[in-house]
RODO-2510 file (C-alpha; in nm, 4 decimals, decimal comma):
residues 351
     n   res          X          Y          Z
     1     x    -0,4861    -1,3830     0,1500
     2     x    -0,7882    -1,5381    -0,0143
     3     x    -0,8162    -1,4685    -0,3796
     4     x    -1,1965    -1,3421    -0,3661
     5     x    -1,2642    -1,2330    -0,0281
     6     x    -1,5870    -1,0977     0,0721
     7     x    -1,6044    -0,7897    -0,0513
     8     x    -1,4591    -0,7722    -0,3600
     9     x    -1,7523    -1,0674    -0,4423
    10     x    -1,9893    -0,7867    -0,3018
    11     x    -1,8514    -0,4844    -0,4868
    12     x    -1,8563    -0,7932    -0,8218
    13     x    -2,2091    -0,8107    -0,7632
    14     x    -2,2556    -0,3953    -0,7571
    15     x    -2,0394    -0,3496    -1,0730
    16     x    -2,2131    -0,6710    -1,2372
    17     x    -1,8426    -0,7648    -1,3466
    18     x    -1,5810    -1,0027    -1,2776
    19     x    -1,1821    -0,8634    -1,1925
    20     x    -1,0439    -1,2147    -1,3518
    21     x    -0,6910    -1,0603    -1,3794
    22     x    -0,6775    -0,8915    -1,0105
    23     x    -0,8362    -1,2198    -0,8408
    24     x    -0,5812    -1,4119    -1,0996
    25     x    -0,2550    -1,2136    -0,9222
    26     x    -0,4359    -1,2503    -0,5536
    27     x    -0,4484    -1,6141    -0,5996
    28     x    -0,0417    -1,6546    -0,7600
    29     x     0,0527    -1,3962    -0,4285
    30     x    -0,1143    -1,7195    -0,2056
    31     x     0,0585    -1,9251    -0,3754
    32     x     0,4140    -1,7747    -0,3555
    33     x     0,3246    -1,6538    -0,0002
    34     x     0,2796    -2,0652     0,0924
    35     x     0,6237    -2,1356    -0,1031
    36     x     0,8049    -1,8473     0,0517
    37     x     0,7599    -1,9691     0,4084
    38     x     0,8502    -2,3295     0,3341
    39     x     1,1704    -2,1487     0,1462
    40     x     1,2620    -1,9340     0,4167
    41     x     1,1113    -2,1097     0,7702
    42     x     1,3511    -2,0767     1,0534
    43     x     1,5650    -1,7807     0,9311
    44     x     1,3992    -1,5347     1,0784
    45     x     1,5786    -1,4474     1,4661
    46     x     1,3303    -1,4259     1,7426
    47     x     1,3730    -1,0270     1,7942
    48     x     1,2754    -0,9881     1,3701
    49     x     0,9917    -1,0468     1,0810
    50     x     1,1185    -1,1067     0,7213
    51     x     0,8691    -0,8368     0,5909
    52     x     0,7870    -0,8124     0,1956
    53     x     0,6070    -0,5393     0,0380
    54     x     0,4872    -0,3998    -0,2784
    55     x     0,2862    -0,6072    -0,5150
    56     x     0,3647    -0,9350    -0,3199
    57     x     0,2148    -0,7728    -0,0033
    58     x    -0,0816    -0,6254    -0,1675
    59     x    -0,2122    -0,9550    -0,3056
    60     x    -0,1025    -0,8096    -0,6709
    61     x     0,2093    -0,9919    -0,7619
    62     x     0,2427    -1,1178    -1,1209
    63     x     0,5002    -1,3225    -1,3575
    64     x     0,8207    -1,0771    -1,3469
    65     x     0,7470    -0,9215    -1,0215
    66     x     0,9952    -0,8535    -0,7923
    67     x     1,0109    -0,9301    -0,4424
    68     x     1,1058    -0,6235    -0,2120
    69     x     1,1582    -0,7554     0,1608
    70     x     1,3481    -0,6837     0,4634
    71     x     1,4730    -0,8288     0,7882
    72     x     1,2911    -0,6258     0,9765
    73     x     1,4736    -0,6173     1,3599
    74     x     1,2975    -0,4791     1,6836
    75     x     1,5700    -0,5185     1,9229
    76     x     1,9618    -0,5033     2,0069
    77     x     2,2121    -0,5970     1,6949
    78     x     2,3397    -0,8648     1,6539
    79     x     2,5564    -1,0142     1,3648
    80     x     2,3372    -1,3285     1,3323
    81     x     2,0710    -1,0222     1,2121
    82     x     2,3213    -0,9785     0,8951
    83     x     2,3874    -1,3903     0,8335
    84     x     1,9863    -1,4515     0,7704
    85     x     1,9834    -1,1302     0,5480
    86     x     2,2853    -1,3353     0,3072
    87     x     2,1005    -1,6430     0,3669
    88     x     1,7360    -1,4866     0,2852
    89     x     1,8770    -1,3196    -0,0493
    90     x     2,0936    -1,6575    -0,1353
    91     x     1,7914    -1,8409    -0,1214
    92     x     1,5360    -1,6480    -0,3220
    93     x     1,8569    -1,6228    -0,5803
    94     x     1,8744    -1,9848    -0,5969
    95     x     1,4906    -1,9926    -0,5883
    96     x     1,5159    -1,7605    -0,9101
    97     x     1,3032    -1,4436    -0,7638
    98     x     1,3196    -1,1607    -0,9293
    99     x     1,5584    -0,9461    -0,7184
   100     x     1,5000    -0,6195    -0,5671
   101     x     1,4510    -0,3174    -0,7222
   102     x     1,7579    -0,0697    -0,7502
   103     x     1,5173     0,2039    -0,6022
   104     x     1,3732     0,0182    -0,3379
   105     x     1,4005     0,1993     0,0156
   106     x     1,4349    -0,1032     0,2159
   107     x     1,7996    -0,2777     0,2737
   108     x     1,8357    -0,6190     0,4034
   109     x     1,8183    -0,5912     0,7265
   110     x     1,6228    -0,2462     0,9041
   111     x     1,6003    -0,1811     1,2772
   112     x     1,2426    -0,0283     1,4200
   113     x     1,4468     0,2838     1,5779
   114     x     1,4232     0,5174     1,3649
   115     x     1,0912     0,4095     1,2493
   116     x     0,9300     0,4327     1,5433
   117     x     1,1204     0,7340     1,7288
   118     x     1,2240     0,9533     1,4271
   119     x     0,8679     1,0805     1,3283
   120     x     0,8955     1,4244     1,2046
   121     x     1,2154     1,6755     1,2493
   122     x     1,5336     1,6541     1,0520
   123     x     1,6041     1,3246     1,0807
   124     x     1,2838     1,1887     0,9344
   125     x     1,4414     1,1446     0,5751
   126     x     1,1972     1,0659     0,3039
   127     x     1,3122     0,7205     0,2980
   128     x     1,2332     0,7168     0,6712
   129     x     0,8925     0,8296     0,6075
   130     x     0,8585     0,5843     0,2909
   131     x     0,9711     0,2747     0,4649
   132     x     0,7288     0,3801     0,7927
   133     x     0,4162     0,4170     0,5910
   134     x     0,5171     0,1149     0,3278
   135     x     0,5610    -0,0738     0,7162
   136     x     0,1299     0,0704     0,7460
   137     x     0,0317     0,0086     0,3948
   138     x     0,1824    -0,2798     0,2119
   139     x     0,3796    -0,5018     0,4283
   140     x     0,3256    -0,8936     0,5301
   141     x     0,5421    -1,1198     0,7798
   142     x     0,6804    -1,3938     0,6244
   143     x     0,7082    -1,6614     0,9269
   144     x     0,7074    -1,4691     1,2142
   145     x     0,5041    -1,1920     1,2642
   146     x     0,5375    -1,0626     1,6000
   147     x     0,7891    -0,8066     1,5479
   148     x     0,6701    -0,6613     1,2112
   149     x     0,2895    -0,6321     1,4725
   150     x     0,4570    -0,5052     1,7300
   151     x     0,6532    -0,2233     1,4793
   152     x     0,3387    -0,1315     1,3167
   153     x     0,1237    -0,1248     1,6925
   154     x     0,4048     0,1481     1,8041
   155     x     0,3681     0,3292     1,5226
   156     x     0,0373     0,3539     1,5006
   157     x     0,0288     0,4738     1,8860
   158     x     0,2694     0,7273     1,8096
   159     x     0,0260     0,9126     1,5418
   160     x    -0,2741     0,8491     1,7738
   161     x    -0,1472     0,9324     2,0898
   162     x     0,0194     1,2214     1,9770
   163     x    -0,3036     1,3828     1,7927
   164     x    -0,4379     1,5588     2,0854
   165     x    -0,7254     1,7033     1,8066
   166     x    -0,8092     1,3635     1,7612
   167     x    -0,7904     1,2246     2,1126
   168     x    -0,9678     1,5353     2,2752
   169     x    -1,1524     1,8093     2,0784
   170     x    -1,5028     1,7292     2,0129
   171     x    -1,5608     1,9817     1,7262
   172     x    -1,2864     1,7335     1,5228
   173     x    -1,3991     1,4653     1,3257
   174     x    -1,2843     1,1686     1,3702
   175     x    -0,9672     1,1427     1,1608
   176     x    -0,6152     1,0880     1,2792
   177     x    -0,4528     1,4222     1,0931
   178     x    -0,1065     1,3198     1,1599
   179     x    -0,0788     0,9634     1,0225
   180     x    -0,2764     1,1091     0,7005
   181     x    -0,0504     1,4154     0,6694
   182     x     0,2161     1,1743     0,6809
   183     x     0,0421     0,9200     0,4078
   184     x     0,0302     1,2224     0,1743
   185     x     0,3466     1,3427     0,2796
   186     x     0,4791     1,0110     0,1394
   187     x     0,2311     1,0473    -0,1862
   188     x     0,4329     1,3347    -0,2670
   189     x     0,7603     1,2084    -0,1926
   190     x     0,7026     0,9401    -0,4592
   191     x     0,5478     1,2009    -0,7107
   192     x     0,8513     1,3957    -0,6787
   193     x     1,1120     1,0999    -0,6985
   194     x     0,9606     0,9618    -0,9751
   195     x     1,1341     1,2581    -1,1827
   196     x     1,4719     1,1907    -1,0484
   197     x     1,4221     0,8377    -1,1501
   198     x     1,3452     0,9746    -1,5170
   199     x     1,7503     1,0245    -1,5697
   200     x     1,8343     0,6611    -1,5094
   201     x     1,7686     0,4598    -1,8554
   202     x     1,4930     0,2230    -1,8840
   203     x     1,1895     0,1431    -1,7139
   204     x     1,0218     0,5047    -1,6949
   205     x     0,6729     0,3647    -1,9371
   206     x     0,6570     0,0707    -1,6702
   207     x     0,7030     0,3036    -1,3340
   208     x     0,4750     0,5803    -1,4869
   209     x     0,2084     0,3511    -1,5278
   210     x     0,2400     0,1946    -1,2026
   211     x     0,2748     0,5154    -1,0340
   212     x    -0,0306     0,6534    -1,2000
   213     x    -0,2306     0,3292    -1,0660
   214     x    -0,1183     0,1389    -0,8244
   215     x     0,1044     0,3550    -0,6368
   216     x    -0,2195     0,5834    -0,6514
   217     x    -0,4417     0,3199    -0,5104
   218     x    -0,2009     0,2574    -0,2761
   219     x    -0,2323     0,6022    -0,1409
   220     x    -0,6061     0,6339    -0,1994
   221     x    -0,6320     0,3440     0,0549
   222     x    -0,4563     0,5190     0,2888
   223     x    -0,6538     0,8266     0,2776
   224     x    -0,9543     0,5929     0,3091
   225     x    -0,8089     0,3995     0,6446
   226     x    -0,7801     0,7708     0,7822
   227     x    -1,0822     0,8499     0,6958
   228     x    -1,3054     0,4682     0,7609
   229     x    -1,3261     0,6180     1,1507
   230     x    -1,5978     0,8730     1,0410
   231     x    -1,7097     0,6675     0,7147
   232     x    -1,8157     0,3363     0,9524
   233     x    -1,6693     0,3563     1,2726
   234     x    -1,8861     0,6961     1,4142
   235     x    -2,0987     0,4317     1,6198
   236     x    -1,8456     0,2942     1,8093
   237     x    -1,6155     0,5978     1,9064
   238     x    -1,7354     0,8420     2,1256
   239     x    -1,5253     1,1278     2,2939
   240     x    -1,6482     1,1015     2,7081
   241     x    -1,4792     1,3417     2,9224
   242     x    -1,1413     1,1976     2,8842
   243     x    -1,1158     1,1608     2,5505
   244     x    -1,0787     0,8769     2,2674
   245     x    -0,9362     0,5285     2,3868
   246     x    -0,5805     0,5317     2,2169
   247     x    -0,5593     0,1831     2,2058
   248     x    -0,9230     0,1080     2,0573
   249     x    -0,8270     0,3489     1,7871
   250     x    -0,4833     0,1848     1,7148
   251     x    -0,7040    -0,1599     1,7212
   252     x    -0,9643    -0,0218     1,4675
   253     x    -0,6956     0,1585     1,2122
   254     x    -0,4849    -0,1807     1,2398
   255     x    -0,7740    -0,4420     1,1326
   256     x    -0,8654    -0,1183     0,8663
   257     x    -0,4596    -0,1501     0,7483
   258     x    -0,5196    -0,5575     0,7644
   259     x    -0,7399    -0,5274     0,4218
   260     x    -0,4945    -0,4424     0,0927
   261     x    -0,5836    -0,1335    -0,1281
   262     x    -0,8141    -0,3145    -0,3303
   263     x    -1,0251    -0,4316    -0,0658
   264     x    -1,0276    -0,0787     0,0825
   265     x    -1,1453     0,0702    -0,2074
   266     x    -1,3873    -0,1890    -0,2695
   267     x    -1,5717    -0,1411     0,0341
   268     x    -1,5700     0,2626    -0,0498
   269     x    -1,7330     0,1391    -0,3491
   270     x    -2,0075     0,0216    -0,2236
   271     x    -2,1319     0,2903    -0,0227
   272     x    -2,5084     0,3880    -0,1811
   273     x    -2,3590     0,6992    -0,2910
   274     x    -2,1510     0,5426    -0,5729
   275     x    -2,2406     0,4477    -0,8858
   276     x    -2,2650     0,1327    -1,0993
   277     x    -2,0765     0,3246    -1,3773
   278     x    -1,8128     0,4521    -1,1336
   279     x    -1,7214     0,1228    -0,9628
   280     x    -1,6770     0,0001    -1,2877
   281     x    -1,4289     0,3212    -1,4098
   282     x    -1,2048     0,2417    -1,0815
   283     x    -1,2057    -0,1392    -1,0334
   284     x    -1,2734    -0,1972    -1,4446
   285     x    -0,9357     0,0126    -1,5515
   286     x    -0,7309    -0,1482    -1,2786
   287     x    -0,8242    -0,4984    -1,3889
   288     x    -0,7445    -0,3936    -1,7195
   289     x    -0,4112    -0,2486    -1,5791
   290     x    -0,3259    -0,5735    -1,3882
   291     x    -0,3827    -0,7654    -1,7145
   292     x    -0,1099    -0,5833    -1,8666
   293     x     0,1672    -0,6329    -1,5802
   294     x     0,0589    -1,0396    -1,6314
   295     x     0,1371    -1,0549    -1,9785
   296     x     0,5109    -1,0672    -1,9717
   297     x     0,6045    -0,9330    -2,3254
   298     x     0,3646    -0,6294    -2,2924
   299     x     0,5256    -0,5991    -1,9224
   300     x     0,8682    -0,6015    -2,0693
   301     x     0,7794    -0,4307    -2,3930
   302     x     0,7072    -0,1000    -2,1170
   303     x     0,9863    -0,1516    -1,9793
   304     x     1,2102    -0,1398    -2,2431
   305     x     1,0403     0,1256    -2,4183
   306     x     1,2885     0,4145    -2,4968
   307     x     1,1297     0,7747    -2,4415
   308     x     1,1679     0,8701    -2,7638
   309     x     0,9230     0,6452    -2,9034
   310     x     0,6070     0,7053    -2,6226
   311     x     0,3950     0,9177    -2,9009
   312     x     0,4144     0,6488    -3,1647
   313     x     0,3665     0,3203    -2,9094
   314     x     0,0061     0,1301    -2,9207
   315     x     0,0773    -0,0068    -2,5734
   316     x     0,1682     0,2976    -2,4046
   317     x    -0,1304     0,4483    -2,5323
   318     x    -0,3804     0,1884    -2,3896
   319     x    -0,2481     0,2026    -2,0960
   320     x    -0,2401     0,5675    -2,0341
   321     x    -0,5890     0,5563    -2,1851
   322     x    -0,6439     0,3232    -1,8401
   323     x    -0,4844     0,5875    -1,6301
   324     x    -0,7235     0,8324    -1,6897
   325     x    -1,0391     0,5982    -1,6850
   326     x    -0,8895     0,5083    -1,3082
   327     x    -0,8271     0,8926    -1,2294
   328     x    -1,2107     0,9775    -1,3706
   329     x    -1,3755     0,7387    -1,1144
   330     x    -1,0785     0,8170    -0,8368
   331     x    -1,2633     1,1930    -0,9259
   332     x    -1,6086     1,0667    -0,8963
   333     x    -1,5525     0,8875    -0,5545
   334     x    -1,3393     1,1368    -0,3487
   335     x    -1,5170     1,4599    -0,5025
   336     x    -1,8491     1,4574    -0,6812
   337     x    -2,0845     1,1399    -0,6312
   338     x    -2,0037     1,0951    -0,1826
   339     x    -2,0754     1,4534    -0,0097
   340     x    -1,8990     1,2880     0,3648
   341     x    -1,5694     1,2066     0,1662
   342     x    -1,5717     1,4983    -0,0735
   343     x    -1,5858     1,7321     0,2854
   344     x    -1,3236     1,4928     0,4516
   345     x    -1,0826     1,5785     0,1535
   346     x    -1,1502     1,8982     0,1843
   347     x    -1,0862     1,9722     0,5195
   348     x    -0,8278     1,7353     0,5586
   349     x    -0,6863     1,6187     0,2498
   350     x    -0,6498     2,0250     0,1268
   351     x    -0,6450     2,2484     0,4324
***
């Protein structure tokens, strides 16, 4: 990952405005990414990826980040799957990572079964369905990559090639209805947890804040991926008498899923529809928010912060006050200043 790629430099230009602290936490992310594969080269199996996600993966980690990751396995088990996995977390012990979170949904080791074949139904628990669209979203191969591509190509077919509305009805649009119902499926999962988390002690200032914003870019992206088929890609899909190509759609969604939630809301951004003012509500606020999660006292002053005292603190003021600027321009954006993506949400993010 390249701390300024492309577009944010474009949407810079629009907003006429650095994002010093997000291009600040893309460039550490590069830098940890580089150390992590010297760390950790030739412990991942030939059949598996070590996958990390969450701010690592989206170009967004910070001091006091932790790193969430996974041996992720396409193939048989095997016990040498479980001797990386103690080897992987000795190392980043020894390395001094932060550790995982006690709420991440991810174990050391995962197998692309259930992933893959356990889409929907009963058996799709919500940490199925968090772990699949985290897999779409926010994940990056550290070392080898094949098998987390491979996971994430059979995925991706499954939601394409089983959205016949998609594939075959020419009064659709062009948006794949069962990967997003499945992105905001997993939007609300998170909503909803994030209450049951509120009876464990600590931390609630820190994951309300980060649910409000980058959880919700997170998910805004997603929506957007669904969506970038009719919002740039109309000129090269065309339904012919057998339908959409399944595998030029899984092509187009994957290089779409390639760029992190920033990037996809950057190029949203600067469609002629949206304003100076809003760019700078959305991208401003989240700069703003990223400063925050770099400063390690304010980070930890968050997430010690008892719930009790949330009226009274100056810090958990600001950053609400950030929240809301971000929501205001989210607003702007998906329903008042772009007519094509206010009718997309409508028909698709609503009904």
């Amino acid at each position: 990952m390249e701390a300024k790629s492309e577009v944010i430099q474009r949407l810079e230009a629009k907003a006429n405005r650095a994002f010093p602290h997000v291009l600040a936490a893309r460039d550490l992310s590069a830098r940890t990414l580089g150390r992590l594969r010297e760390l950790l080269h030739g412990h991942d199996p030939e059949d598996a990826s070590i996958v990390v996600f969450g701010s690592f993966a989206r170009g967004e980690y910070t001091p006091g980040s932790d790193i969430d990751w996974t041996l992720l396995v396409d193939g048989r088990a095997d016990r040498v799957h479980f001797e990386e996995a103690v080897a992987i977390t000795r190392i980043l012990d020894e390395a001094k990572f932060q550790p995982p979170s006690p709420f991440g949904v991810f174990d050391n080791v995962s197998f692309s079964h259930p992933l893959l074949h356990l889409i929907g139904g009963h058996d799709d628990t919500n940490r199925n369905t968090t772990q699949r669209i985290l897999l779409l979203l926010e994940s990056i191969a550290i070392g080898q990559r094949e098998a987390l591509d491979r996971v994430v190509d059979l995925v991706l077919h499954r939601y394409v090639s089983d959205d016949r509305g998609l594939l075959f009805s020419k009064r659709s649009k062009l948006v794949p209805r069962v990967l997003l119902n499945d992105i905001i499926r997993y939007w609300r999962t998170i909503t909803v947890d994030f209450v049951n988390k509120q009876g464990f002690k600590g931390g609630w200032a820190l994951r309300n804040i980060k649910l409000r914003m980058s959880r919700k870019l997170l998910f805004a992206s997603g929506m957007l991926a669904c969506f970038s088929l009719e919002l740039f890609g109309k000129g090269e899909f065309r339904r012919g008498e057998g339908g959409l190509d399944p595998a030029r759609v899984v092509r187009y969604l994957r290089e779409r899923l390639r760029l992190s939630p920033f990037e996809q809301m950057c190029e949203v951004l600067l469609r002629p529809t949206i304003s100076v003012e809003t760019a700078q509500k959305v991208m401003g606020s989240y700069d703003a928010f990223m400063e925050i999660l770099s400063d390690e006292d304010k980070r930890r002053h968050l997430s010690d912060l008892p719930f009790e005292a949330f009226n009274q603190d100056a810090l958990w003021k600001e950053a609400t006050s950030l929240t809301y600027t971000f929501q205001d321009g989210l607003d702007q954006v998906f329903f008042l200043e772009d007519d094509e993506i206010a009718g997309l949400v409508r028909q698709f993010g609503v009904f």
